[in-house]
TORLOTOR-960835 format. One record per residue (C-alpha): x, y, z; chain; residue in one letter. Coordinates in nm, 3 decimals, padded with zeros to 5 digits. Example, Ala and Ser with C-alpha at 12.3 -4.5 7.8 and 13.67 -1.06 7.14 Angstrom:
2
       x       y       z ch aa
  01.230 -00.450  00.780  A  a
  01.367 -00.106  00.714  A  s
END
This chain:
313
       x       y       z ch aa
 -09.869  08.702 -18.995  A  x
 -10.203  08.555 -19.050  A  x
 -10.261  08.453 -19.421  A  x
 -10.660  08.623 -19.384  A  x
 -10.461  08.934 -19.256  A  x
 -10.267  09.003 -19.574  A  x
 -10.353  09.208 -19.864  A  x
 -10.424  09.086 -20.267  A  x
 -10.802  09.072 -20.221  A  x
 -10.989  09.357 -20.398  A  x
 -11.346  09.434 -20.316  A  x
 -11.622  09.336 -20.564  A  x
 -11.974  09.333 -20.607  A  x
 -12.207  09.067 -20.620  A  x
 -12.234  09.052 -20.975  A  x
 -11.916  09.124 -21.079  A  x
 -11.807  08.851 -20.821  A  x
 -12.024  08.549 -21.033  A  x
 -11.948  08.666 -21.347  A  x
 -11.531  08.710 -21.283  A  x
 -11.582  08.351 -21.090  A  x
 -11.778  08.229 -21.427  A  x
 -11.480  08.360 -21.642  A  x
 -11.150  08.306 -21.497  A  x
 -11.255  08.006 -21.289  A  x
 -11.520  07.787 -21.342  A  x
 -11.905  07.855 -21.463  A  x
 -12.169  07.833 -21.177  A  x
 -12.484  07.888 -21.128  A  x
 -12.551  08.177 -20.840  A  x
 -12.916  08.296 -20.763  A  x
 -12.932  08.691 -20.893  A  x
 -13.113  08.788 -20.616  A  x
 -12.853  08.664 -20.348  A  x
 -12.571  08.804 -20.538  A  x
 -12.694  09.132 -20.624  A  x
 -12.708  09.175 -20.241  A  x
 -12.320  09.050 -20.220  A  x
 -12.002  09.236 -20.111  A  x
 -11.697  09.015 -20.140  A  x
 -11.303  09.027 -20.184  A  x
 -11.161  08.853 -20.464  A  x
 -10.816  08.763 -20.551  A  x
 -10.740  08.543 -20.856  A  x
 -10.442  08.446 -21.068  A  x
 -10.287  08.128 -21.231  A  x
 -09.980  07.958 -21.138  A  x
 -09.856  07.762 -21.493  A  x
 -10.152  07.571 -21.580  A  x
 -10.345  07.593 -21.209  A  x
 -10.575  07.841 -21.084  A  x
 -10.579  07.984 -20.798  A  x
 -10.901  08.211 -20.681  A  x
 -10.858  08.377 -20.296  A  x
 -11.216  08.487 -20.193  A  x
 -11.393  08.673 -19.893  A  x
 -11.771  08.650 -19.887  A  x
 -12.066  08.610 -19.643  A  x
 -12.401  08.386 -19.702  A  x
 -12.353  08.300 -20.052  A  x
 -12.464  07.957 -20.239  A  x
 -12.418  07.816 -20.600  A  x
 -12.441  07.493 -20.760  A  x
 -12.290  07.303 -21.109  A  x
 -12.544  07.088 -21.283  A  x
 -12.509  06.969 -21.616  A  x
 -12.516  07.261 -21.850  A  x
 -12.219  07.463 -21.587  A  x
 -12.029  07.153 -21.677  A  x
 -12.048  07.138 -22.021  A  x
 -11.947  07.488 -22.011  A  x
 -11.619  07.399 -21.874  A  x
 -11.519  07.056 -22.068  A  x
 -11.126  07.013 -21.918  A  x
 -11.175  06.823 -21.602  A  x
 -11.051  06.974 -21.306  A  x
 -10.990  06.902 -20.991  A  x
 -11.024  07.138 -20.730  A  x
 -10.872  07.146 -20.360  A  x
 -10.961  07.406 -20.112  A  x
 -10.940  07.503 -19.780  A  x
 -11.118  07.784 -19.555  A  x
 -10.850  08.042 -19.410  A  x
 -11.155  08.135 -19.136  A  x
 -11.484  08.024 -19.114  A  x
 -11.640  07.736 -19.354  A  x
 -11.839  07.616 -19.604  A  x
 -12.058  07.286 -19.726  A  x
 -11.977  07.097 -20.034  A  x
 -12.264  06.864 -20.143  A  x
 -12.332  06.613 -20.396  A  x
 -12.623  06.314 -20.509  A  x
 -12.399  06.110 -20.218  A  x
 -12.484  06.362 -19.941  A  x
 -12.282  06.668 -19.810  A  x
 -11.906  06.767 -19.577  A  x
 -11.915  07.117 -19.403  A  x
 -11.516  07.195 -19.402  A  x
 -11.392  07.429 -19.172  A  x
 -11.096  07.644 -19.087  A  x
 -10.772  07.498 -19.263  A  x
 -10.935  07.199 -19.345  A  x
 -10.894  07.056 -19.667  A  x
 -11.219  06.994 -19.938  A  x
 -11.206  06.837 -20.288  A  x
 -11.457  06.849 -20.528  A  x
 -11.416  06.687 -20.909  A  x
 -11.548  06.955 -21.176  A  x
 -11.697  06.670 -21.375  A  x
 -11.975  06.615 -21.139  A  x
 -12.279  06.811 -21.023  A  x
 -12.230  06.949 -20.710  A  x
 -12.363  07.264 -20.475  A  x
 -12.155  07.462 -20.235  A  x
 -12.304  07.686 -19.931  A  x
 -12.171  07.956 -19.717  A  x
 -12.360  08.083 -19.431  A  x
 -12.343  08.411 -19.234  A  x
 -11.999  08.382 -19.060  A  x
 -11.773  08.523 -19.319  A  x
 -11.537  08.250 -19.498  A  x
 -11.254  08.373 -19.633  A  x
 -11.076  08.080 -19.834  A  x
 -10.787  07.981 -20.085  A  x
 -10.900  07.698 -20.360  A  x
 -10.639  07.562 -20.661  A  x
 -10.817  07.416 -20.954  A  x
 -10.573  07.112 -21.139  A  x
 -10.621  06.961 -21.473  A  x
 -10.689  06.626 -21.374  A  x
 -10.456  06.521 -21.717  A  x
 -10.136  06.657 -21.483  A  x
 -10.204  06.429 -21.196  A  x
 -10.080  06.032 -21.148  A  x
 -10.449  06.000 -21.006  A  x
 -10.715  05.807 -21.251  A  x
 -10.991  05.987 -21.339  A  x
 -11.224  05.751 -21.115  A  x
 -10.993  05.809 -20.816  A  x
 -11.073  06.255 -20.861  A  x
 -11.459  06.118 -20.861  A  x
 -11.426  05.928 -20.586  A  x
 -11.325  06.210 -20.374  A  x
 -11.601  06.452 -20.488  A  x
 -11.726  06.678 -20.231  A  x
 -11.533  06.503 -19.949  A  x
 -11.359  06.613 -19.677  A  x
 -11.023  06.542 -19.607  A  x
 -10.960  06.418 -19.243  A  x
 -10.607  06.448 -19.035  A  x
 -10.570  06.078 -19.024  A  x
 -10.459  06.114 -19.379  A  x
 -10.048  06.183 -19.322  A  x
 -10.061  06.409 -19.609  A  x
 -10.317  06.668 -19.446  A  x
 -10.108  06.866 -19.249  A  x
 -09.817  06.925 -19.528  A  x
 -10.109  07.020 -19.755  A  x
 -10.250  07.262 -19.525  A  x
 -09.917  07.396 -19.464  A  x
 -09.843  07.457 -19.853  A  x
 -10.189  07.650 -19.909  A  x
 -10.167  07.839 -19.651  A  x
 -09.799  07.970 -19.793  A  x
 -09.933  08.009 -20.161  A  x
 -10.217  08.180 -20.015  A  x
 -09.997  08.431 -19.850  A  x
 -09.788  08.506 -20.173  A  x
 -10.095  08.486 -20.428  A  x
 -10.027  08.862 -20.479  A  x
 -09.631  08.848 -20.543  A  x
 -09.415  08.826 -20.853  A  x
 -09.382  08.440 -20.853  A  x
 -09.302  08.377 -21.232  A  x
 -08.955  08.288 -21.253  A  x
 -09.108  08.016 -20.978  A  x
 -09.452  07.938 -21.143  A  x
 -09.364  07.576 -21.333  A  x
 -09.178  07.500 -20.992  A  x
 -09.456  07.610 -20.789  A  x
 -09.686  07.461 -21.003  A  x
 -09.537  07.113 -21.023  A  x
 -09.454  07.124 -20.632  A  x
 -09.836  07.169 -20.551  A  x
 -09.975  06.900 -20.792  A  x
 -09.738  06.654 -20.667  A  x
 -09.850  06.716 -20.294  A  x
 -10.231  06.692 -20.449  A  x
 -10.117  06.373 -20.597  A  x
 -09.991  06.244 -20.289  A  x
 -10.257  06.310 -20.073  A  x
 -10.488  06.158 -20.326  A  x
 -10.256  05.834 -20.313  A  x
 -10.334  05.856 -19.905  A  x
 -10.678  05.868 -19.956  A  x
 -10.688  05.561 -20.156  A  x
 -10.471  05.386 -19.932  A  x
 -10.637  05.502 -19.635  A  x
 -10.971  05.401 -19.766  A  x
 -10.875  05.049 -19.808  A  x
 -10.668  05.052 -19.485  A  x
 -11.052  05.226 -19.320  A  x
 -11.279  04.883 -19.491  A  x
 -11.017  04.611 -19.365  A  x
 -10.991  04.792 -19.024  A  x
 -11.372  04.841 -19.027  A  x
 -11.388  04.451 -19.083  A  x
 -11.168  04.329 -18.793  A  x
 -11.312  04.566 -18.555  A  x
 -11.676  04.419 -18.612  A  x
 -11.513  04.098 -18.605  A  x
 -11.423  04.168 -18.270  A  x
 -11.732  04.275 -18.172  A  x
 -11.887  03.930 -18.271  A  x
 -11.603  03.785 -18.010  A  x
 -11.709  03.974 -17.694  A  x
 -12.045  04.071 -17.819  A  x
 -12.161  03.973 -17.452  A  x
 -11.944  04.178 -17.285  A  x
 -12.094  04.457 -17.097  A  x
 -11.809  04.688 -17.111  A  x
 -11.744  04.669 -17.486  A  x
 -11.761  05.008 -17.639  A  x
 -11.576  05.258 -17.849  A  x
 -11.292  05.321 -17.594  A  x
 -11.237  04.944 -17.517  A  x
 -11.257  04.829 -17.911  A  x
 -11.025  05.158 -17.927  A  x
 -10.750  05.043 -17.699  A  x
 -10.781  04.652 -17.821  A  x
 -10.678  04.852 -18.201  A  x
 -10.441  05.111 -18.030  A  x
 -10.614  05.393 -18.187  A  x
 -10.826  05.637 -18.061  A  x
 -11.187  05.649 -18.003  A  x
 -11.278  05.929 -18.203  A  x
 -11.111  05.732 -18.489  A  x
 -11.363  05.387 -18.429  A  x
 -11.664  05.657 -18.413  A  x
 -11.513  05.808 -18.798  A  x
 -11.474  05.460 -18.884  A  x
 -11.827  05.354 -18.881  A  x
 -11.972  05.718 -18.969  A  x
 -11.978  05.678 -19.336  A  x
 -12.254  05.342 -19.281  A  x
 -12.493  05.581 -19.060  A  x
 -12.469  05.372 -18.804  A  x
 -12.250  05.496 -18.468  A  x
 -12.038  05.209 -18.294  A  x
 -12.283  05.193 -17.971  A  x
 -12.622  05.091 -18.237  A  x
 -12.416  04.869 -18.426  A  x
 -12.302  04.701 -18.061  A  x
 -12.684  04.691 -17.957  A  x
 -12.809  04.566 -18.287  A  x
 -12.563  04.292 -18.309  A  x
 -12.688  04.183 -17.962  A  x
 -13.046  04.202 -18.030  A  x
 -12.962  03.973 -18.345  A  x
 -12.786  03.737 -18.217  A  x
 -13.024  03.662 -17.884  A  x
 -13.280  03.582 -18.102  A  x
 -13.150  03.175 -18.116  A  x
 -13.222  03.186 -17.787  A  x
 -13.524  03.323 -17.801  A  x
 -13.626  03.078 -18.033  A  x
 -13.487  02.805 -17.917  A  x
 -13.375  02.823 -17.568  A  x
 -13.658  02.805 -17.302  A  x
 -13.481  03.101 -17.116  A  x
 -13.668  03.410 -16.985  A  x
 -13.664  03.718 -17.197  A  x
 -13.463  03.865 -16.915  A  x
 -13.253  03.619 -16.846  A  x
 -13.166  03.585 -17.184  A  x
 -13.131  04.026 -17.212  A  x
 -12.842  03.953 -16.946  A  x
 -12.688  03.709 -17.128  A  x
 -12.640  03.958 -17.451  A  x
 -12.483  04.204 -17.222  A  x
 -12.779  04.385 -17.133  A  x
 -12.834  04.530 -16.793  A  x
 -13.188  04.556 -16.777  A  x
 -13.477  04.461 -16.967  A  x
 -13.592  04.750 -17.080  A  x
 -13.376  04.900 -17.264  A  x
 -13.345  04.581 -17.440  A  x
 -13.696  04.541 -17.532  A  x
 -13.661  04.896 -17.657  A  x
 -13.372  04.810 -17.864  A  x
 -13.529  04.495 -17.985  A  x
 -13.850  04.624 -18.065  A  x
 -13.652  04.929 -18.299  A  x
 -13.461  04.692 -18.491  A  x
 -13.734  04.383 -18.548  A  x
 -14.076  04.632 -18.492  A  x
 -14.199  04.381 -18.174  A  x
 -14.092  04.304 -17.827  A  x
 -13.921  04.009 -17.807  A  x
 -14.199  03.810 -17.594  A  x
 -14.400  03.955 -17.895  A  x
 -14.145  03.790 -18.150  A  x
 -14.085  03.478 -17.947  A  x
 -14.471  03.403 -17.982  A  x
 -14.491  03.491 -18.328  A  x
 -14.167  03.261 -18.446  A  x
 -14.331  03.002 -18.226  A  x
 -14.667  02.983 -18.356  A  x
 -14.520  02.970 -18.702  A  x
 -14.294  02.692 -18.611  A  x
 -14.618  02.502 -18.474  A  x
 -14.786  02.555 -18.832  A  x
 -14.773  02.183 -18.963  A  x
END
């Protein structure tokens, strides 16, 4: 059976939702007038010294700023995942929408909003004292409001575990709590552990790739899927790889080109298009187009410009 298909949620107002939520959980800040208009399903209990909250809720928003935080000194850590629909986690360094049985972390320390639109989320999240985990205190920050992605080995297992405790959150479970309870922090911990690893793995990998790049940087068939099966991994993954600098694979290709042409530009007495072929471009164009977006002039623009201030005695 379905874990959204079972019972343990009761139904609860709007108000009563935010102020339970504010009690037993953590304090937030909800707008009134958006949660007077709520009807949700709540389920909440704790499980030795983690909480676990089970909630059902359509187009809902809060947020934790300073004074929500001080409410609520303990530092927590908080993992959750979306049994159907999703929701977006956001912080000061931007924002991960996390959908069904995906996994979201957020570090109760830190400000933070959350938003739910109008397909209804139902979703399981475990709040753990951050003293119980192996993880440093910087290492819960550095995973606020992120997403956790299936590269990380861990993800699955995780998944698999809240999905379980979700479907017993209503059962006698206290001759099992401090078993329970230590089972699930330890898989926390160890997905944490993959994070960090896999972060560092990410920046070295992210390194040799754009090394590579430099290498066949002419070549007119370089792209996601060749780079991908020079690294045996998978496209998708080089595209995730390069995500978190804002910049996809194919600009960071094209940019590297446009920068590197420009020695010839400067010094070679080359055509502009001759010189567009040469860095792997197939027609002029489109790199004048790309030139002119990363350096704000076509090249024959730049060339005369560097020129004339080369001629400046």
């Amino acid at each position: 059976m379905n874990a959204s298909e079972l019972s343990g949620l009761r139904k609860i107002g709007g108000a009563e939702l935010s102020h339970t939520i504010s009690a037993a959980h953590l304090s937030w800040c909800f707008d009134p007038a958006q949660t007077r208009r709520l009807e949700a399903s709540l389920a909440l209990r704790s499980l030795g010294a983690l909480r676990l909250a089970r909630v059902r809720v359509t187009e809902w928003s809060g947020r934790r700023s300073t004074r929500e935080i001080r409410a609520n000194p303990e530092p927590y850590l908080t993992v959750l995942m979306p049994l159907r629909g999703s929701i977006e986690l956001a912080s000061e360094q931007g924002s991960q929408r996390v959908g069904k049985h995906e996994l979201g972390i957020w570090d109760s320390t830190r400000p933070m909003s959350f938003a739910i639109g109008r397909t209804s989320l139902e979703m399981l999240s475990v709040l753990v004292p951050q003293r119980l985990l192996r993880a440093s205190r910087s290492d819960c920050a550095g995973q606020h409001c992120s997403r956790i992605g299936r590269d990380n080995v861990l993800s699955e297992l995780c998944v698999r575990h809240m999905t379980t405790l979700a479907r017993f959150l209503d059962d006698e479970l206290r001759p099992y709590e401090l078993t329970i309870s230590d089972l699930t922090t330890s898989i926390f911990d160890a997905l944490l552990a993959g994070e960090r690893g896999g972060l560092r793995d990410r920046h070295r990998l992210l390194a040799d790739i754009k090394e590579y790049i430099e290498c066949y940087i002419v070549e007119d068939t370089l792209s996601a899927a060749t780079i991908a099966d020079a690294f045996d991994i998978t496209p998708r993954y080089v595209h995730k790889l390069f995500e978190p600098g804002g910049c996809s694979v194919r600009d960071w290709i094209l940019r590297r080109r446009v920068e590197r042409s420009t020695s010839d530009l400067e010094q070679s007495r080359d055509s502009v298009t001759t010189i567009a072929y040469k860095w792997g471009f197939k027609d002029l164009g489109h790199y004048s187009r790309v030139f002119r977006r990363v350096f704000g002039l076509p090249p024959s623009t730049w060339r005369l410009s560097r020129a004339s201030r080369n001629s400046v005695p």
